[in-house]
N, CA and C of each residue as an Amber inpcrd file, in Angstrom:
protein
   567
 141.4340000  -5.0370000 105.4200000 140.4000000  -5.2690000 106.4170000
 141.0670000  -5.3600000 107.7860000 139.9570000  -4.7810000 108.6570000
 141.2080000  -4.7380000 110.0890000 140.4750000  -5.5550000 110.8790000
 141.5930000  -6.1210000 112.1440000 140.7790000  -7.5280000 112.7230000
 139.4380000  -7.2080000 113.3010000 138.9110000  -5.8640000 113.8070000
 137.2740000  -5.4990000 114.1540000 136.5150000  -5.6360000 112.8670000
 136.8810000  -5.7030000 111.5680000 135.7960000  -6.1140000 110.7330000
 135.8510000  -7.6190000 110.5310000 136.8290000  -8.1180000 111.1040000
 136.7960000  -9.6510000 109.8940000 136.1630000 -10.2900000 111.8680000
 135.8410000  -9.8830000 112.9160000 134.8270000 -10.1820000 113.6200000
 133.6160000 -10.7870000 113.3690000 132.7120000 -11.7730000 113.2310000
 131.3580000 -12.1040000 112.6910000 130.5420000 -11.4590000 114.0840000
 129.2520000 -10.9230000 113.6430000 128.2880000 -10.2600000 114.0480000
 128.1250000 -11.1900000 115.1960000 128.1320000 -12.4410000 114.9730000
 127.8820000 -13.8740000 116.1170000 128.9380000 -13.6760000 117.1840000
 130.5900000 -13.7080000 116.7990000 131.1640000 -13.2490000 117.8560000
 131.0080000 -12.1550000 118.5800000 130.4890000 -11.0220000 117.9650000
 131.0210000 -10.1660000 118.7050000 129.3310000 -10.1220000 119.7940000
 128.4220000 -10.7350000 119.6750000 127.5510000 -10.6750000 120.5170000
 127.6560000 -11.4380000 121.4520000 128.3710000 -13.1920000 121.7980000
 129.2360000 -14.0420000 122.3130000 129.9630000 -12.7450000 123.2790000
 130.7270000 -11.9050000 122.9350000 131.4850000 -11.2660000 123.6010000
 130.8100000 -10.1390000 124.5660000 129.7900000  -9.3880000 123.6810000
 128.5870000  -8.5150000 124.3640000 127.8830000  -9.1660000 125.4550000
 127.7750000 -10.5510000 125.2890000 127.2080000 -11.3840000 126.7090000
 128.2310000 -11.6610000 127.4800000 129.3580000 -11.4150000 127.4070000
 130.6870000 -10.9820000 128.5420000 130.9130000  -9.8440000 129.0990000
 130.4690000  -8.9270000 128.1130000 130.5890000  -7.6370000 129.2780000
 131.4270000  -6.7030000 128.2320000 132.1210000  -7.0900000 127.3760000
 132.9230000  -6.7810000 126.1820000 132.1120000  -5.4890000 125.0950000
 132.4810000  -4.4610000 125.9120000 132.1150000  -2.9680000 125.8190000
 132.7820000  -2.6260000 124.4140000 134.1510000  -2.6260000 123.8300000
 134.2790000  -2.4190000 122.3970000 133.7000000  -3.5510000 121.3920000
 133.1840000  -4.6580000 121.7670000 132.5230000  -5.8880000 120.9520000
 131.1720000  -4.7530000 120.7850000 130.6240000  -4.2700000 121.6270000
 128.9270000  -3.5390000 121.5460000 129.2840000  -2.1790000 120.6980000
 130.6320000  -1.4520000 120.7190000 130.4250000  -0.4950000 119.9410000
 130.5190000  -0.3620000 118.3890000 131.4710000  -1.8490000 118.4390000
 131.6620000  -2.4060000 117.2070000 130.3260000  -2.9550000 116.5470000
 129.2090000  -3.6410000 117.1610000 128.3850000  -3.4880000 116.7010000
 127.3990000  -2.9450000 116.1070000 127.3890000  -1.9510000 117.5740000
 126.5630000  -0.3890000 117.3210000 127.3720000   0.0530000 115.4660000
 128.1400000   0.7660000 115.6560000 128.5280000   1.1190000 114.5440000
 128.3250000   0.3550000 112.8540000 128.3790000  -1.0110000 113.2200000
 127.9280000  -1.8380000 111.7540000 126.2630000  -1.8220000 111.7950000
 125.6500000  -1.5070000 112.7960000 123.7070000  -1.6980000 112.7670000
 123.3830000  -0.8760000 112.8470000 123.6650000   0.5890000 113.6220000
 122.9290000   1.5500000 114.2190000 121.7420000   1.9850000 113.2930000
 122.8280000   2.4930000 111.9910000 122.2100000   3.2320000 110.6850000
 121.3420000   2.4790000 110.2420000 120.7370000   1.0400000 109.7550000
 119.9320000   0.1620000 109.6870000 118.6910000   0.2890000 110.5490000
 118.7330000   0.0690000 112.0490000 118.0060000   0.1380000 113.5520000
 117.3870000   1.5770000 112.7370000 118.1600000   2.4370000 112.4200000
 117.4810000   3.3660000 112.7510000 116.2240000   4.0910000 111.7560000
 116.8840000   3.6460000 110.3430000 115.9630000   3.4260000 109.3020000
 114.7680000   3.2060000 109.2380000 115.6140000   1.4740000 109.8020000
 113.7820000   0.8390000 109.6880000 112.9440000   1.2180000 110.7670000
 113.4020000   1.4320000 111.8080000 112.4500000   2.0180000 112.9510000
 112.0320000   3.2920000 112.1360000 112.8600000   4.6000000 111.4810000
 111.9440000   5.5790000 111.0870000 111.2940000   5.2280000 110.4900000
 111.0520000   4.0500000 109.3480000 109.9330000   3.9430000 108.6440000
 108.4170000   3.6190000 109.4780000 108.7150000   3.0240000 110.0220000
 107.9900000   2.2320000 111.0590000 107.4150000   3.4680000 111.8690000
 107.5670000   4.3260000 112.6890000 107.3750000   4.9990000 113.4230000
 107.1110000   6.8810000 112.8850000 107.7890000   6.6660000 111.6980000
 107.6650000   8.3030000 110.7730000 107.9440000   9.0020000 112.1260000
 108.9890000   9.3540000 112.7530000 109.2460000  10.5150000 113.6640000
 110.7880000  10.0540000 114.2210000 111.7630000  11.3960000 113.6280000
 113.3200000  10.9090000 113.6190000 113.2890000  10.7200000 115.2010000
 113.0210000  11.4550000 116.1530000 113.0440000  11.5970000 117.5230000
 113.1440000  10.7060000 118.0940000 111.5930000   9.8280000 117.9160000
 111.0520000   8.3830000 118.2950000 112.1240000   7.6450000 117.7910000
 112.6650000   7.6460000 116.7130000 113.5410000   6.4690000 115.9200000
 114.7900000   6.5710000 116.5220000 115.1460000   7.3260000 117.3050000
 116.4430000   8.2210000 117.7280000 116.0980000   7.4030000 119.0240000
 114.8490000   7.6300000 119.5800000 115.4760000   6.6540000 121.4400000
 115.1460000   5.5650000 120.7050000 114.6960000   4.5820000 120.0770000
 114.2610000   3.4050000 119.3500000 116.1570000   2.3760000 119.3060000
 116.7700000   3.2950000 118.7980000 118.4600000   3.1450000 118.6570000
 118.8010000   2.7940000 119.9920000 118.5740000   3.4490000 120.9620000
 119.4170000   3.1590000 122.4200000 118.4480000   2.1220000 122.8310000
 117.5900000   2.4430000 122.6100000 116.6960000   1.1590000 123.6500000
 117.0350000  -0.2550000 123.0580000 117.1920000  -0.3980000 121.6360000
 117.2080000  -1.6300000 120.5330000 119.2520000  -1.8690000 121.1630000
 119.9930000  -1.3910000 121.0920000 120.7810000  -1.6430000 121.6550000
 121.3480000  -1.7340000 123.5380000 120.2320000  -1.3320000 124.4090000
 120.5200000  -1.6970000 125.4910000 119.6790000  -3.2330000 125.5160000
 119.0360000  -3.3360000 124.8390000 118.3000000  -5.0560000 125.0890000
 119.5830000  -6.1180000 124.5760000 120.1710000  -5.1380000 123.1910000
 121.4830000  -6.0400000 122.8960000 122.1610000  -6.6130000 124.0720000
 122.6850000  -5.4850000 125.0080000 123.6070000  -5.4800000 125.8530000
 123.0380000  -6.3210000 127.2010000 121.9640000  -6.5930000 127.0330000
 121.1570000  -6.9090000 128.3720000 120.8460000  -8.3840000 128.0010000
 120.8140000  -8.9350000 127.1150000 119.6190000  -9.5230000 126.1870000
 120.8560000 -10.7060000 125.2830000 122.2830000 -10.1980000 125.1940000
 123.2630000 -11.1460000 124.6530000 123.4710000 -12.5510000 125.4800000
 123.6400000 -12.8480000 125.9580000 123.6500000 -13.9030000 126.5030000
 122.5620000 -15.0440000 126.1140000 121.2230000 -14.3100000 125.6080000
 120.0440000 -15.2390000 125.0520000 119.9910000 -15.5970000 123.7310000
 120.9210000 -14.6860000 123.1460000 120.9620000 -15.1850000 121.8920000
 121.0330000 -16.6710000 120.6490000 120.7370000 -17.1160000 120.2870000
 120.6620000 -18.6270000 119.9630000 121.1230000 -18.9420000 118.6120000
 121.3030000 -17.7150000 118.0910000 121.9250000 -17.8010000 116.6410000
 121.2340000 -18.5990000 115.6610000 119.9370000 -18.4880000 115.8800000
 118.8050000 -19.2620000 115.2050000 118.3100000 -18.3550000 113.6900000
 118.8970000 -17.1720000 113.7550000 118.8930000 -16.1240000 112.8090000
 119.8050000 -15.6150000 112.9440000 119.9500000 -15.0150000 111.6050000
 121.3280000 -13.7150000 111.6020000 120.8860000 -12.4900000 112.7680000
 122.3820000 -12.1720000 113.2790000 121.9870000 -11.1800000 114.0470000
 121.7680000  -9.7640000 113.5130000 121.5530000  -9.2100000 112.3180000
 120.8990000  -8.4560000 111.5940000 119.4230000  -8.5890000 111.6990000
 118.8900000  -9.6970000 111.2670000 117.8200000 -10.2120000 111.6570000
 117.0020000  -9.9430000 113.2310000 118.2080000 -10.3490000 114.1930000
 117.5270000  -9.9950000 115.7400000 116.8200000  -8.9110000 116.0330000
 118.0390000  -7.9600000 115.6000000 118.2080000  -6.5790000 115.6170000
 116.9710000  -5.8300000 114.9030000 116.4790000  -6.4250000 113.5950000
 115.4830000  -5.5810000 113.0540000 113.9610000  -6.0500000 114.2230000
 114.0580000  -7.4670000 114.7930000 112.8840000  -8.0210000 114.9410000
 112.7240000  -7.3750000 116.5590000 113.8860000  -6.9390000 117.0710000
 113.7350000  -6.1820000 118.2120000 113.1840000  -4.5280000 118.0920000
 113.9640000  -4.0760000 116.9350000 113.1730000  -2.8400000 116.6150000
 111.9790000  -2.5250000 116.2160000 111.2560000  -3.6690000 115.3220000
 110.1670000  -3.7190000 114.9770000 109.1630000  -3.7730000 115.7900000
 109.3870000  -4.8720000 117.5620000 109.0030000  -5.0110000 118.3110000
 108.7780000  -3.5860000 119.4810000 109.7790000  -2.5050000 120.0610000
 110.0280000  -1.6470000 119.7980000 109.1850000  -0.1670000 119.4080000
 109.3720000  -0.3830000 118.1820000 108.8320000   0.8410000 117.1730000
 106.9790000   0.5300000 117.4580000 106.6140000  -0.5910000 117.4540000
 105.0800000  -0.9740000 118.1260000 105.0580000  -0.3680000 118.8550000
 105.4340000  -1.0090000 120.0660000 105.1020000  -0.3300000 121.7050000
 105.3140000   1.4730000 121.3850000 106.3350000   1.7710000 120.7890000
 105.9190000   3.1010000 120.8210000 105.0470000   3.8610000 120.1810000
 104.7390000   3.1470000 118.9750000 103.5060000   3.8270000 117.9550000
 102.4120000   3.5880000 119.3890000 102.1190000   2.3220000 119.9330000
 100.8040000   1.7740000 120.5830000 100.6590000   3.3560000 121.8670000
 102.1270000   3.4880000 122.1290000 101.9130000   4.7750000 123.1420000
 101.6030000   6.0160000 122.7260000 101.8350000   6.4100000 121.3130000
 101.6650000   7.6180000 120.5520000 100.2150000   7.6170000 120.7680000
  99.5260000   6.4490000 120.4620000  97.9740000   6.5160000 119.8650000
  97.7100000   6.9930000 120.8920000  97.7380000   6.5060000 122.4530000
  97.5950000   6.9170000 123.6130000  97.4160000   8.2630000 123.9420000
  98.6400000   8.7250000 123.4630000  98.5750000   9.9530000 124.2060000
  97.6630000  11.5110000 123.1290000  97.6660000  12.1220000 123.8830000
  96.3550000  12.8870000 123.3470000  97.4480000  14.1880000 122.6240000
  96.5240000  15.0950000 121.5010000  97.5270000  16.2680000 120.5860000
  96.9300000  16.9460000 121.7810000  98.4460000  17.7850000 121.7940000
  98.3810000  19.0330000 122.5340000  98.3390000  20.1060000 121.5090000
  97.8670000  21.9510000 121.8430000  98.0190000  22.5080000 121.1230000
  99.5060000  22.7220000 120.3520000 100.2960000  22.8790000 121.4650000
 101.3920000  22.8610000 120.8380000 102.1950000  21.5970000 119.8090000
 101.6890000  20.8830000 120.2180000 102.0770000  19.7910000 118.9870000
 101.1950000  19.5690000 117.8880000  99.7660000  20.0830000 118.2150000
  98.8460000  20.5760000 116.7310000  99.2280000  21.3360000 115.8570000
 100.1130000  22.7420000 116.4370000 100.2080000  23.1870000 115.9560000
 101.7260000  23.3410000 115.0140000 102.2220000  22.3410000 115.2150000
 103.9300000  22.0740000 115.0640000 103.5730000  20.7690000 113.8670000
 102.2150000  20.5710000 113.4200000 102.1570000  19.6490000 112.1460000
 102.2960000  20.0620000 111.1950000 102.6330000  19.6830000 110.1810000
 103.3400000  20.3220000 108.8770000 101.5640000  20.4420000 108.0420000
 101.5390000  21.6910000 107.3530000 100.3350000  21.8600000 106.5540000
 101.2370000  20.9250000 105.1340000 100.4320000  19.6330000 105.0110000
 100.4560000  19.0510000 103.5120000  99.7930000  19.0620000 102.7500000
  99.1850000  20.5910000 102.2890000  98.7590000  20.5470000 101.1620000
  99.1610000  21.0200000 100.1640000  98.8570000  20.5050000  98.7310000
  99.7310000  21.0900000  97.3950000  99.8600000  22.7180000  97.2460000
 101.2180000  22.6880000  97.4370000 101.4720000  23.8750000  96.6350000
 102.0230000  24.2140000  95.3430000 102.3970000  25.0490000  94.5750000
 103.1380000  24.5650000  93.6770000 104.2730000  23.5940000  93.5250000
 105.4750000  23.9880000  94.6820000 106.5400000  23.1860000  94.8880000
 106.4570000  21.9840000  95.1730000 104.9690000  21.9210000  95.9140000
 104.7280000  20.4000000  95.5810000 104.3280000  19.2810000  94.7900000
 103.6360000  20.3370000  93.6850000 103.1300000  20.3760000  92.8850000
 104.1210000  19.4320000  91.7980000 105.1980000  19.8540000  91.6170000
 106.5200000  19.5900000  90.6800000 107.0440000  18.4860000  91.3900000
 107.4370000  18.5860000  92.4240000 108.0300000  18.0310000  92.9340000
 107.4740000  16.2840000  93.3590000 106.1040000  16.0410000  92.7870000
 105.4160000  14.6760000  93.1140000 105.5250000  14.1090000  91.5870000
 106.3140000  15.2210000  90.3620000 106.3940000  14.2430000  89.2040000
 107.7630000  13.6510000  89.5070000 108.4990000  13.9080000  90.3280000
 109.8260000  13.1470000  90.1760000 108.8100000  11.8200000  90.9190000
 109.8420000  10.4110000  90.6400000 109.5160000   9.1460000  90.4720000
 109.7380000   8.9630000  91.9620000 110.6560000   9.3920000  92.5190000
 111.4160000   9.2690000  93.7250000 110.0760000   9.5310000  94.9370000
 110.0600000  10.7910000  95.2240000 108.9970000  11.4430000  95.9960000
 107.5590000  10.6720000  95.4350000 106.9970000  10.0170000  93.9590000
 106.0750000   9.3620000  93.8970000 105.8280000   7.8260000  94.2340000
 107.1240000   7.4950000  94.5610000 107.3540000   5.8830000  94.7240000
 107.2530000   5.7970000  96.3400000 107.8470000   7.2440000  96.4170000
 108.3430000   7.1470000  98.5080000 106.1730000   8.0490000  99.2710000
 105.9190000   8.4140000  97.7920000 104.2350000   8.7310000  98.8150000
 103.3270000   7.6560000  97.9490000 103.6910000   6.9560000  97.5620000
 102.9920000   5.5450000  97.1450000 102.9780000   4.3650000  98.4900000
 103.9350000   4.4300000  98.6310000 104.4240000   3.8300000  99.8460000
 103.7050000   3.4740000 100.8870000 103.8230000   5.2240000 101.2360000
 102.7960000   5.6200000 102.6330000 101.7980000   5.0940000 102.4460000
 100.9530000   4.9850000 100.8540000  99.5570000   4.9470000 100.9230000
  99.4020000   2.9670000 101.0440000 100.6670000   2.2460000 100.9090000
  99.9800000   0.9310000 101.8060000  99.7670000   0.3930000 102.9440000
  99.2660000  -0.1610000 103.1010000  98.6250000  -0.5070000 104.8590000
 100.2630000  -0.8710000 105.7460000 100.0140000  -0.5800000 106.6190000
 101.2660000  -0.7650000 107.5470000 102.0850000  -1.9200000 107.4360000
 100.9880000  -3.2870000 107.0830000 101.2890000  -4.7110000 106.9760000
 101.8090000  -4.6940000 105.5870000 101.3640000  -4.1640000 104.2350000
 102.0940000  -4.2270000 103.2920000 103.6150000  -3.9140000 103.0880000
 103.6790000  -2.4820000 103.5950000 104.7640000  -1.3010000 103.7910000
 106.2870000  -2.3550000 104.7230000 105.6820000  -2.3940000 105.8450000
 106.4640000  -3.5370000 106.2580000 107.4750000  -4.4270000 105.8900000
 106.6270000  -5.3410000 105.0790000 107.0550000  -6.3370000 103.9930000
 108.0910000  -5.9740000 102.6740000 107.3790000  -4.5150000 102.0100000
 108.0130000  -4.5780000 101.2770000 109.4220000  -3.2310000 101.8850000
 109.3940000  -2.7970000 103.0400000 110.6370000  -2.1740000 103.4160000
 111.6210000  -3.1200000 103.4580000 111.4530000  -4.0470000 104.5250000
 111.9940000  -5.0330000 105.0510000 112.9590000  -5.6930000 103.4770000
 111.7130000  -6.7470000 102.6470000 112.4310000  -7.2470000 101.0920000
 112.9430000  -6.6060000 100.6920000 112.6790000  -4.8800000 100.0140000
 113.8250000  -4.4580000  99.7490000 114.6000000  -2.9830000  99.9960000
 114.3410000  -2.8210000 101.1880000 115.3120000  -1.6010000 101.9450000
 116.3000000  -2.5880000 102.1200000 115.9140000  -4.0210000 103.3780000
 116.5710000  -4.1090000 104.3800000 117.1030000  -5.5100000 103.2480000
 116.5540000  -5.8420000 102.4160000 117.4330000  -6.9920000 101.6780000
 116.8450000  -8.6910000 102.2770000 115.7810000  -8.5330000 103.1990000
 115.7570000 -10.1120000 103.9510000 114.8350000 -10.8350000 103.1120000
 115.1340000 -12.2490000 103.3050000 114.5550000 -13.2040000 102.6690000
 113.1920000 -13.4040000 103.1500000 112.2720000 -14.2070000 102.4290000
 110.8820000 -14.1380000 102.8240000 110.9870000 -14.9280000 104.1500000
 111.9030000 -15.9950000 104.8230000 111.9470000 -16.4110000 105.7900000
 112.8760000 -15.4510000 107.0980000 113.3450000 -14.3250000 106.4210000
 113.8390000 -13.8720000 107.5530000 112.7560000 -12.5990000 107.6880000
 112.0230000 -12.3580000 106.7010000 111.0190000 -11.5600000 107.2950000
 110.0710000 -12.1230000 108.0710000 109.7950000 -13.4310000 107.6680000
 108.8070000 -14.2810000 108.6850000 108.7390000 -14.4900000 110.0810000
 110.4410000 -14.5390000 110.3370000 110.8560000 -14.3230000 111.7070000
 110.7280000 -13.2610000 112.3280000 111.1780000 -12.1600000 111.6940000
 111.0460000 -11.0100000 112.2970000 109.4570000 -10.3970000 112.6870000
 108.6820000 -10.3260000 111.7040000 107.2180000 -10.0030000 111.9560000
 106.2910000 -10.9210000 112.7920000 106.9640000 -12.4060000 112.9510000
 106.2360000 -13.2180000 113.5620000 105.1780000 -14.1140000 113.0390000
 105.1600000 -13.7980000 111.3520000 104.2310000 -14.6340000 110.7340000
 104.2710000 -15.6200000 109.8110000 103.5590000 -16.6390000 109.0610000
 104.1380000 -17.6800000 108.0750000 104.4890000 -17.2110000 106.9940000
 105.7810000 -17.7270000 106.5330000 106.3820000 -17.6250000 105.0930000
 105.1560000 -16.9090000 104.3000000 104.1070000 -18.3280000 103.9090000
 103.4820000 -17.9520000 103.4150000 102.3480000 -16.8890000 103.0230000
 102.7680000 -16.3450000 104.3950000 102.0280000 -15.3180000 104.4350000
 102.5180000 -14.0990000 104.0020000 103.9380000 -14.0810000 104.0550000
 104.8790000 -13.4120000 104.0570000 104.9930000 -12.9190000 102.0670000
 104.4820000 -14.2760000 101.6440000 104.3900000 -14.3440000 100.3890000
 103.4050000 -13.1910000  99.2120000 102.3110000 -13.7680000 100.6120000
 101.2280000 -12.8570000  99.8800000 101.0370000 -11.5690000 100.2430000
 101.8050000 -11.6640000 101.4300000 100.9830000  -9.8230000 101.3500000
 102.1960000  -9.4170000 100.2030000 103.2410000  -9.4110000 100.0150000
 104.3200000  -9.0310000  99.2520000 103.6990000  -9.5420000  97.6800000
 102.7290000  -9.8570000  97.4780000 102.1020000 -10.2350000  95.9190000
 101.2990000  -8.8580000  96.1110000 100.7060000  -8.7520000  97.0440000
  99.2210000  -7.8190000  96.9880000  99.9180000  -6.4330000  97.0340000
 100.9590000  -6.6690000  97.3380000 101.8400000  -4.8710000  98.2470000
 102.1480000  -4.6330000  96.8380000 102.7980000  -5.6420000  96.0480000
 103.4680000  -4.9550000  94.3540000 102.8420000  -4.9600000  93.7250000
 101.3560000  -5.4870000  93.7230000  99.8710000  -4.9760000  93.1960000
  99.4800000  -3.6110000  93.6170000  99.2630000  -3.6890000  94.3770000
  98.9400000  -2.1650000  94.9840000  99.6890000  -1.1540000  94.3810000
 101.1330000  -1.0770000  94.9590000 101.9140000  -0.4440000  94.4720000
 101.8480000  -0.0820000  93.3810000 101.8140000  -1.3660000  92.0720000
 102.0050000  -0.7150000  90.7000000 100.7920000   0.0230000  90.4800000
  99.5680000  -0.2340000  91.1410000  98.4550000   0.7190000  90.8100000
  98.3840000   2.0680000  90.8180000  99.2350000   2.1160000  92.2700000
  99.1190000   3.8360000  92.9870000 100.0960000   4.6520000  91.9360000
 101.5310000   3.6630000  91.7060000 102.2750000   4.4260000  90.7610000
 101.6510000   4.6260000  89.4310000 100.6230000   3.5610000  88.5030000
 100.3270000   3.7090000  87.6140000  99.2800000   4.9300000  87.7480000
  98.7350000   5.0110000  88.6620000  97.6880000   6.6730000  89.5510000
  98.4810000   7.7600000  88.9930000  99.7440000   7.7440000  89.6190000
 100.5210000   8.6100000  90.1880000 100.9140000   9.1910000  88.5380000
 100.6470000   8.4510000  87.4970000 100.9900000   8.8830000  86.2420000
 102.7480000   7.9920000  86.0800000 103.2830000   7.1570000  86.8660000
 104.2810000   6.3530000  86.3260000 103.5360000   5.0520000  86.1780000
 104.0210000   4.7530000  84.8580000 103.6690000   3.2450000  84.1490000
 105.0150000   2.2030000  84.8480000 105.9400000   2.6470000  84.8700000
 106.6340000   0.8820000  85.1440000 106.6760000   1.5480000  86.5190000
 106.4470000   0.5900000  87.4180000 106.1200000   0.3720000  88.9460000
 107.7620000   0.9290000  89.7330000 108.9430000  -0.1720000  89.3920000
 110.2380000  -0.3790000  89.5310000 111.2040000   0.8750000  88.9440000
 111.9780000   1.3500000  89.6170000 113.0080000   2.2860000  89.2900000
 114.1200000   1.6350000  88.5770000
């Protein structure tokens, strides 16, 4: 292990609120791929998720000094992107289809290849997904893409544990339904 990994995420943001330009790239590099994930889920458009990355890390750089270490800074990081990936969905809705971007939408309807391709479990688990409400999807990216506890999702989304609880009861309800739809019986891979 070399001394930039055995760094804690806490120091090196301590240092990012100094001005400490290899502390931020060192970061960048352990989060980016994460930031950028969950923002694509969040946002479905690599582009959007792509400035989502610079913007979620210039607040780092702007924004270190406020830090309070009241959460993991994994944690910050998703609750800034999440924050983020909103404002830009809220501007998408805004803005109006042009022809040229009407016409640059992918036709999704079955073809054969798609046909085959929705019995693999994978592609039926990942368009099961889509089909829960934004608030479900969320929850269960977050538990288990991103690995956080029901209290660090609480933080991040802004809402009670307990709430946190239930939509994540109703989301693996749902879920096992759409998959049991979908013609898979056990829900879980």
């Amino acid at each position: 292990m070399s001394a930039t990994q055995a760094v804690s995420d806490e120091v090196l943001i301590a240092r990012i609120a100094q001005g400490d330009r290899l502390a931020m790239q060192v970061l960048y590099g352990r989060h980016h791929v994460r930031v950028f994930r969950f923002g694509l889920r969040l946002v479905r458009n690599e582009q959007i998720a792509e400035d989502l990355i610079s913007e979620v890390f210039l607040d780092v750089w702007r924004q270190a000094g406020k830090f309070e270490g009241r959460s993991a800074v994994s944690t910050w990081l998703l609750a800034i992107t999440r924050f983020k990936a909103l404002s830009a969905l809220r501007k998408r809705k805004d803005a109006e289809l042009d022809d040229e971007t009407a016409n640059a939408i992918e036709d999704t309807s079955d073809n054969p290849e798609v046909s085959v391709q929705k019995k693999d479990t994978s592609d039926a688990l990942r368009k099961c997904l889509t089909s829960l409400s934004p608030e479900h999807r969320e929850i269960v990216d977050l538990v288990y893409y991103h690995e956080k506890s029901v209290e660090e999702v609480a933080e991040i989304v802004g809402i009670p544990e307990n709430t946190v609880k239930t939509r994540l009861f109703y989301a693996r309800k749902k879920l096992a339904d759409l998959l049991k739809a979908a013609g898979i019986e056990r829900g879980w891979p």
